[in-house]
N, C-alpha and C positions, 0 to 999 in steps of 0.2 A: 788616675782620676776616674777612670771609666768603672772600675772596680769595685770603687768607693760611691760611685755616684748609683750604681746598679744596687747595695747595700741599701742605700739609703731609701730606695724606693720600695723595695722589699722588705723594708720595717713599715716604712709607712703605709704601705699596703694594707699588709698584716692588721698592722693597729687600726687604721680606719673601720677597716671592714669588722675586727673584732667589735669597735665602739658601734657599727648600725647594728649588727647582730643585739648585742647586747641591750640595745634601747628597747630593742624589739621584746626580748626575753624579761626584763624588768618590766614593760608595761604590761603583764598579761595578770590577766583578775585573780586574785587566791578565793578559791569557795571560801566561804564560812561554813562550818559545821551544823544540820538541821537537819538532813535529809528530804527525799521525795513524797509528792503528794499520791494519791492514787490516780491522780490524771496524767499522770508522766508515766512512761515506758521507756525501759531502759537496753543497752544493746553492749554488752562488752564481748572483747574479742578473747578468744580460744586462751585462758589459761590465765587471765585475769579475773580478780575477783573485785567488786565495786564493795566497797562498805556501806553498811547502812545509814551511815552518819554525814555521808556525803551530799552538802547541799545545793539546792537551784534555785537559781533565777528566775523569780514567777514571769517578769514577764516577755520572757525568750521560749521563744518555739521549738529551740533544740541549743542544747551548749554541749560542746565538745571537750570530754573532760580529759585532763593533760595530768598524768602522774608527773611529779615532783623529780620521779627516780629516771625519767624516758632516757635510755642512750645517746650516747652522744651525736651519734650518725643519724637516729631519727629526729633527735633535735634541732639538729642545723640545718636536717633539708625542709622540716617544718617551720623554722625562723626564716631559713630562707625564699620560701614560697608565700608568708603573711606578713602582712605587719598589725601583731595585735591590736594597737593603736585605734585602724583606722576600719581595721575588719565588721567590728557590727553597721557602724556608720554607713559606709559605703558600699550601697546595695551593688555596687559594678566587680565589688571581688568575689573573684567564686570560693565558694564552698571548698572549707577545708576538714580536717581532721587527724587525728597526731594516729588516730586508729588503734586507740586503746578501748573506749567506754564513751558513750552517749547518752544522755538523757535527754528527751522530748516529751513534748504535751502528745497526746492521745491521739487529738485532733488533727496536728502537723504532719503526722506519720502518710508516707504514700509508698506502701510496699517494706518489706523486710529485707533490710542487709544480710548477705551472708557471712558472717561475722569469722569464718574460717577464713575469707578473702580480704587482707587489711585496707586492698583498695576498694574494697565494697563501704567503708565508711565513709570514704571524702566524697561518692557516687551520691552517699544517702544524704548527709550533710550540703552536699551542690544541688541536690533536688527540692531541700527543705527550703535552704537559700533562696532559691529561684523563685520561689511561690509569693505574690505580692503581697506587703504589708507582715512577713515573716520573719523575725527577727531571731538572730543566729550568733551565738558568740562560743568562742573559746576560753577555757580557767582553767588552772592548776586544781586537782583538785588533792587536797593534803590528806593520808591517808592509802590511798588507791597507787597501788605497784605496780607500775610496768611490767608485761608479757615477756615472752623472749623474743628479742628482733631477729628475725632467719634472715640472713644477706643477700639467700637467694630470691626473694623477693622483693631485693632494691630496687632492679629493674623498671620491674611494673609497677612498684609506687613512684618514682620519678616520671613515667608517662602517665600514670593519673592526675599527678601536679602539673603537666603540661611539658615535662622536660626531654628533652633527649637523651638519654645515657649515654651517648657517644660525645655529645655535646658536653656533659657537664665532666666526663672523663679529659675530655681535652682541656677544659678551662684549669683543673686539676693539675693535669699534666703541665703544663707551661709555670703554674704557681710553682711547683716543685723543681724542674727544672732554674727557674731564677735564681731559687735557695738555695741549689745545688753548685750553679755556676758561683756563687757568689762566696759561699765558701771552700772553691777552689782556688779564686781567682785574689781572696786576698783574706790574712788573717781575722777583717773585720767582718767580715763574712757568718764569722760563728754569731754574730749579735743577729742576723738575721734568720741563724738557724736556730737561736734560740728563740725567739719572736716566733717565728714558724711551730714550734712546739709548745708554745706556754698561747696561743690563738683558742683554746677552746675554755682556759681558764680565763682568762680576759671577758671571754665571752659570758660564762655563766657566773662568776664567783660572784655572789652577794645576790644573785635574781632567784625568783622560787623554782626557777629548774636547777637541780641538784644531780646531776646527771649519776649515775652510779658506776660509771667504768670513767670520770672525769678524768682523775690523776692518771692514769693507765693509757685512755688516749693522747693525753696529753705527752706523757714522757715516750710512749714508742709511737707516736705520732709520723715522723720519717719511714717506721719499716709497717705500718699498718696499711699509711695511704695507698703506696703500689697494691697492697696486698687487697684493698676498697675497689680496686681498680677491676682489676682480675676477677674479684665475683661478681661486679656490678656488670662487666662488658661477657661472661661468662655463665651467667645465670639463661635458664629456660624454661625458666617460671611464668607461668600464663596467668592470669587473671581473670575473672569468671569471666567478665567482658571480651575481654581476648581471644579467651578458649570459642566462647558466642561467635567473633567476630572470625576465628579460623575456620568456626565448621561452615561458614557462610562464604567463606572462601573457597571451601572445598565443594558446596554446594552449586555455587555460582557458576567454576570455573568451566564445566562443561560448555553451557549455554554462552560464556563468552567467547570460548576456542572455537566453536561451530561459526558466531557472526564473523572474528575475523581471518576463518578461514576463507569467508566466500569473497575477503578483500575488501578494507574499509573506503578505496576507491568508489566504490556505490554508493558511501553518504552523502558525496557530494554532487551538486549542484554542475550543467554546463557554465563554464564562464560567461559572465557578462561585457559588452562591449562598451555600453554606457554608465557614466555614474546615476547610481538609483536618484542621487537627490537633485542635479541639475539637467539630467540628459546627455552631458559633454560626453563626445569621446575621446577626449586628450586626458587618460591618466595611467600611472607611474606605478611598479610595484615597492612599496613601502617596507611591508614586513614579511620575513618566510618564517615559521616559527613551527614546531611539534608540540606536544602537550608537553608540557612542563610542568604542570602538578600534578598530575596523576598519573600520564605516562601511559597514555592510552594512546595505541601503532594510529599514523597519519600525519600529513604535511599539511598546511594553511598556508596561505597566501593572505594580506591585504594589501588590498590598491588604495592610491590616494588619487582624488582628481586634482589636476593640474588646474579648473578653473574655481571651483570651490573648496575643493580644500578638502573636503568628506571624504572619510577612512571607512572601506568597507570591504570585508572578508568573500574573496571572487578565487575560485569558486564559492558560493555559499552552500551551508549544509544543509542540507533535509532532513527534513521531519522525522525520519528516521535515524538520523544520523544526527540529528538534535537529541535525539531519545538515548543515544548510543553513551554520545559523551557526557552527560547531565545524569546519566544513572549513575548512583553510588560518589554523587559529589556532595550534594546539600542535605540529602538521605541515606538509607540502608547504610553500608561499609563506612561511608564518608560523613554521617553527621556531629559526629561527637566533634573532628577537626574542624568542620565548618561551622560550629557553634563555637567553641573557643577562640577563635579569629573575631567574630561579631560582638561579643562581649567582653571586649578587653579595653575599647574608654568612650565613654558617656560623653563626653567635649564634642565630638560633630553629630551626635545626634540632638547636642542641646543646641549647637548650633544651627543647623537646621530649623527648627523649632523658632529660635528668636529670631529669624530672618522675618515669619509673617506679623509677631506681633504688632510694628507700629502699621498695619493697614488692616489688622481683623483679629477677633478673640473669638475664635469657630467654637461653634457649640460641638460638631461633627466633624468628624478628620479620615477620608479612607487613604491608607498606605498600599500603594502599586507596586508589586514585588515586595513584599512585604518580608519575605524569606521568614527567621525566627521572631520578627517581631521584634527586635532591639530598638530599632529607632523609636517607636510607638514607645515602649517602655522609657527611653531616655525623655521622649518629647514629656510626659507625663509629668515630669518633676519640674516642667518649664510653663505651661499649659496644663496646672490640675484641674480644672473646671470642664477642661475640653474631653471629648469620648471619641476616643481611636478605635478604631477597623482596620482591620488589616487582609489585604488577598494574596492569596499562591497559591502554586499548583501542588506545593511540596507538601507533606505533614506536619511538619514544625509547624505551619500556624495552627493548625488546631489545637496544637499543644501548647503553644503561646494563649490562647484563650480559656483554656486549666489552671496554666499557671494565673490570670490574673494580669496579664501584659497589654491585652486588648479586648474590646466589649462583645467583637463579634467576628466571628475567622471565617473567610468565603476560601473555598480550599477548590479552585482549576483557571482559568484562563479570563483574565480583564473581560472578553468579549462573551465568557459564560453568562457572567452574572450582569449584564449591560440593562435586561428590561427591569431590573429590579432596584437598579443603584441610582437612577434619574434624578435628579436634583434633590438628592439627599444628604451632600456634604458641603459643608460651606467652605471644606480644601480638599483636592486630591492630590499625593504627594506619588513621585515616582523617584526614588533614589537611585541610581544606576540598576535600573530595570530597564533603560529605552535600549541601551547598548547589547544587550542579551536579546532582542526582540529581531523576528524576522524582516519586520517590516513598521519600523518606528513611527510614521507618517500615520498608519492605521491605527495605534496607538493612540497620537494627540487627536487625530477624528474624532476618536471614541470619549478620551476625556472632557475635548470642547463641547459634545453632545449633553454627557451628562452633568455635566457643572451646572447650576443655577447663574441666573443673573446676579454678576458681582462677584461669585466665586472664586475663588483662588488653585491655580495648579505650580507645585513647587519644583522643580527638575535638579535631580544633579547628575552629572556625566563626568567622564574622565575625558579632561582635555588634552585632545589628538595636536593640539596648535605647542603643546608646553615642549619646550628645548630637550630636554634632559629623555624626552621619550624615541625621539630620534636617536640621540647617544647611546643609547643602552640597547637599542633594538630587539632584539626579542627577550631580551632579559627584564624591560621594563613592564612590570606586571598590568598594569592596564590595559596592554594589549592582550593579553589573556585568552589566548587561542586555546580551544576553539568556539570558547562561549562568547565574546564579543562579535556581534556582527556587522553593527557599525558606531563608527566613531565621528560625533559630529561638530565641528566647531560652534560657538558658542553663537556666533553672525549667523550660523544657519538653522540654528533652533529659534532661534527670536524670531527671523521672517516665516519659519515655520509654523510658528504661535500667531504672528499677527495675522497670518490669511488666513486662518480659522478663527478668528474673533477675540482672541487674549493678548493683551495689550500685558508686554512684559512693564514692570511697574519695580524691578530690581534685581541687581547680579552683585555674586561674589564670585570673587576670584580668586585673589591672594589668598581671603580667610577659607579657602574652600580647599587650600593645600594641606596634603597630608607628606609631611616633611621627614618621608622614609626614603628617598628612591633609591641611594646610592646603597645602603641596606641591603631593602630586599630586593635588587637588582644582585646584588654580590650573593645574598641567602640561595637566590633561586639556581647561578651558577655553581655554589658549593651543594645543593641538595641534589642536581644533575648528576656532581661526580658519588655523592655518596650512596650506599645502597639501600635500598626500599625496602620494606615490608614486604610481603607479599600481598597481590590485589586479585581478585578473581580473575581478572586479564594479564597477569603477570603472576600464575601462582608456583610458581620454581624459587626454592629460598635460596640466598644469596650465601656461597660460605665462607666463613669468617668475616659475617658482615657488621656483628660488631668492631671486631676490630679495626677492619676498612671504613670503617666509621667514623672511631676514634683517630685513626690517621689524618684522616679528611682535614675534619673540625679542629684537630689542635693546628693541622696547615692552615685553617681557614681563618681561625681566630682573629689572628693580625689585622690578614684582610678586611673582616667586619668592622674591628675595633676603627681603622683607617678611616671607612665606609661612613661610618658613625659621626665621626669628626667631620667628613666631608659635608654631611650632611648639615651639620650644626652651623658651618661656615659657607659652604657654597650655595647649596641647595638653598638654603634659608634668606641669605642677602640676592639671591636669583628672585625669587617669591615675592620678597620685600620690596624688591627697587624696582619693580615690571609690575610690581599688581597680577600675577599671574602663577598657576600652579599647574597640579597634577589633574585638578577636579575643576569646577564650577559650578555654579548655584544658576540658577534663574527662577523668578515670582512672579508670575503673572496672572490678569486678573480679567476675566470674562465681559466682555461690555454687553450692552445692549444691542440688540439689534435694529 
């Protein structure tokens, strides 16, 4: 029964997944035939030739042109990182490209691909994307012959999509393995190993991707995969990005092995005896935790107080030691990953947004940690009438205000720009900026100073009170050592608010849950055991760390897959039936004096 029962889901696997691939590959645009105007400029990759017959879309800023003939390995990881569908539409999918041939307007262009680097298209195409009011699509274009796909550049085009190769080697690995068991384990088994080989026909037959190696993947599909395997976890192909990002490694690492040779023990703070926000000295150590994303040497501590409740990071770091671990996280080494995390769904930044409409329709909106500017860009499509600002210490805002994301980018410290910002917004929004702050209290001074009468300040925080943060303990990412400094209950931001003159006027809670924990509580325990990159503070490569990689992730698998589920059912009716999450909202609104 079990034999049979394992068959059966490894057909339907198979088949499902063939029939989303395929929705995908059948929706994507065929050019018509016309060709380019002189205001387009065009970018094909090393040993492709574009026809001149090949036409565009006047009114796209850049379309990424898809030969007919593209392999079947670049097609499936290109199906599977879009869905043509929904691609122009949805300004929240980044930029892609198949990395054959592009054509753009004259004007959209911001820098040259190096067109020898195939992930230098999806860079150029993500960049065009990102520009407001830019509009971006992919087509077949009939005519125009796919390049030669080198395997040894799987790699880095999978970490340009965002993907792990260790990751996507494991999910591989376990597909095959089922196939494999399945038809050991009973003669129906071969129905599954056929299904398993006829997956890329399914996929493409009768769509305008016409793959040219189709039949050939399909029938030695069993001895190619492993063989997929081996150069994708096996390649040492860098990408110009990459090669950039090593020499920056190599450049760094000095300067990082000097700080922590003199011992990262000096960034910290003498411990505190009371809690910062009520005085008490009756409290408890909560969390012990190391860095866990980035992996930069040192121990944290958070205490919680016993009469309020307030989570705060004792010892606290210095200003120095603020400087330490925030370099090469939001910037330098670390911004590409810290931008892909922020623009992955528009839903809580529009939610945010609709929280102020029913008490005010701000002509002016400054965003308090602003980081890249996403929220301001989401709130936009909720509030188009309204004009966002945005402030940080980081560069991404100024590059947010290039792009077209925000009106005006104030680029160092809340308390920099204080004489200038005076009752100039009719909201100032802080999105999990208070938790990062040394001294959060200083903060709402500063907001209730410069709000006008009537004004609005919007908060959201990660809530220190939610069950599931206790359970998970240092794996549960909100506590996020060592940038979190304190963690405040939701009763102690509102008394917080009122003795400075903002009368909170509304909270969420439930809707303010981001319904990941049991996820990336399990992600952050499986990226522990796996091996890193190298980072200027960790720059010794790891060896054979693809494939302690690939071991990891296909162990891990399960686990997430489990993780997932839990999420869907416990996490979720916890949320539901408590009114309460991960995060919270508060809106409150300035009175008169």
């Amino acid at each position: 029964m079990i034999p049979l029962a394992l068959t059966v889901l490894v057909v339907l696997f198979v088949v499902l997944d063939a029939l989303r691939l395929r929705s995908r590959a059948a929706s994507l645009t065929v050019l018509a035939r016309g060709g380019a105007s002189s205001e387009h400029v065009e970018f094909t990759a090393v040993g492709v030739d574009l026809p001149a017959d090949v036409g565009h879309a006047d009114d796209l800023a850049l379309v990424d042109l898809v030969p007919p003939d593209l392999p079947v390995v670049a097609a499936l990881d290109l199906l599977g990182a879009v869905d043509p569908k929904t691609y122009r539409a949805d300004r929240w999918t980044r930029g892609i490209s198949a990395s054959q041939a592009m054509r753009c307007r004259a004007d959209a262009v911001d820098g040259t691909p190096d067109v020898g680097d195939p992930t230098e298209f999806v860079a150029f195409a993500r960049r065009v994307k990102d520009h407001e009011g830019a509009a971006v699509d992919l087509a077949v274009a009939p005519g125009l012959v796919a390049g030669p796909y080198d395997l040894t550049t799987r790699a880095a085009r999978l970490r340009q999509l965002g993907k792990r190769p260790a990751l996507w080697v494991a999910g591989s690995v376990i597909g095959y393995l089922a196939v494999v068991g399945a038809v050991l384990l009973t003669p129906w088994g071969l129905v599954a190993a056929v299904a398993y080989c006829a997956h890329p026909v399914l996929v493409f037959a009768g769509t305008p991707l016409r793959p040219r190696d189709l039949l050939v993947a399909a029938l030695l599909r069993p001895v190619r995969t492993p063989y997929l395997w081996a150069r994708t976890l096996g390649s040492r192909w860098r990408s110009t990005q990459e090669r950039e990002r090593d020499e920056y490694v190599r450049s760094a690492a000095p300067a990082y092995e000097a700080e922590i040779a003199l011992g990262v023990e000096r960034f910290l703070e003498p411990r505190r005896d009371t809690c910062p926000s009520c005085g008490s000295a009756s409290h408890v150590g909560w969390v012990r935790s190391t860095d866990l994303v980035q992996l930069k040497p040192g121990e944290f501590t958070m205490d919680r107080c016993v009469d309020c409740g307030h989570v705060w990071q004792n010892p606290r770091l210095t200003e120095e030691g603020l400087d330490f671990y925030y370099r090469d996280f939001y910037d330098g080494s670390g911004a590409n990953a810290a931008e892909a995390v922020f623009s992955g769904k528009a839903e809580p930044y529009h939610d945010r947004a609709r929280m102020v409409r029913p008490f005010t329709t701000p002509e002016r909106w400054l965003d308090v940690g602003s980081g890249h500017a996403h929220f301001c860009r989401g709130a936009k499509e909720i509030l188009p009438e309204t004009s966002f600002d945005g402030l940080d210490q980081g560069a991404a805002i100024e590059d947010a205000a290039r792009l077209g994301w925000i009106d005006t980018a104030y680029r160092g410290s809340f308390k920099d720009f204080a004489g200038e910002l005076r009752d100039r917004y009719d909201v100032i929004s802080m999105h999990h900026y208070l938790e990062h702050t040394r001294d959060p209290w200083d903060e709402l001074d500063l907001a209730a100073d410069l709000l006008p009468d009537g004004g609005y300040l919007l908060i959201e925080l990660p809530d220190p009170e939610w069950r599931l943060g206790r359970l998970f303990g240092r794996y549960w990412m909100p506590w996020f050592q060592p940038q979190h400094q304190h963690m405040m209950p939701i009763a102690n931001l509102k008394a917080a608010l009122a003795e400075r003159g903002l009368t909170p006027v509304a909270e969420e809670r439930g809707k303010a849950h981001s319904n990941n924990d049991f996820v990336v509580s399990s992600f952050l325990f499986l990226a522990l055991l796996a091996p890193r990159s190298p980072s200027p503070w960790r720059p010794r490569k790891v060896p054979f760390a693809a494939v302690r990689g690939a071991v990891v992730w296909t162990a891990g698998i399960p686990l997430l897959i489990v993780a997932g589920l839990l999420d869907r059912v416990v996490n979720r009716t916890l949320s539901r039936r408590g009114d309460r999450g991960n995060a919270y909202r508060v809106l409150a609104r300035k009175e008169q004096p």
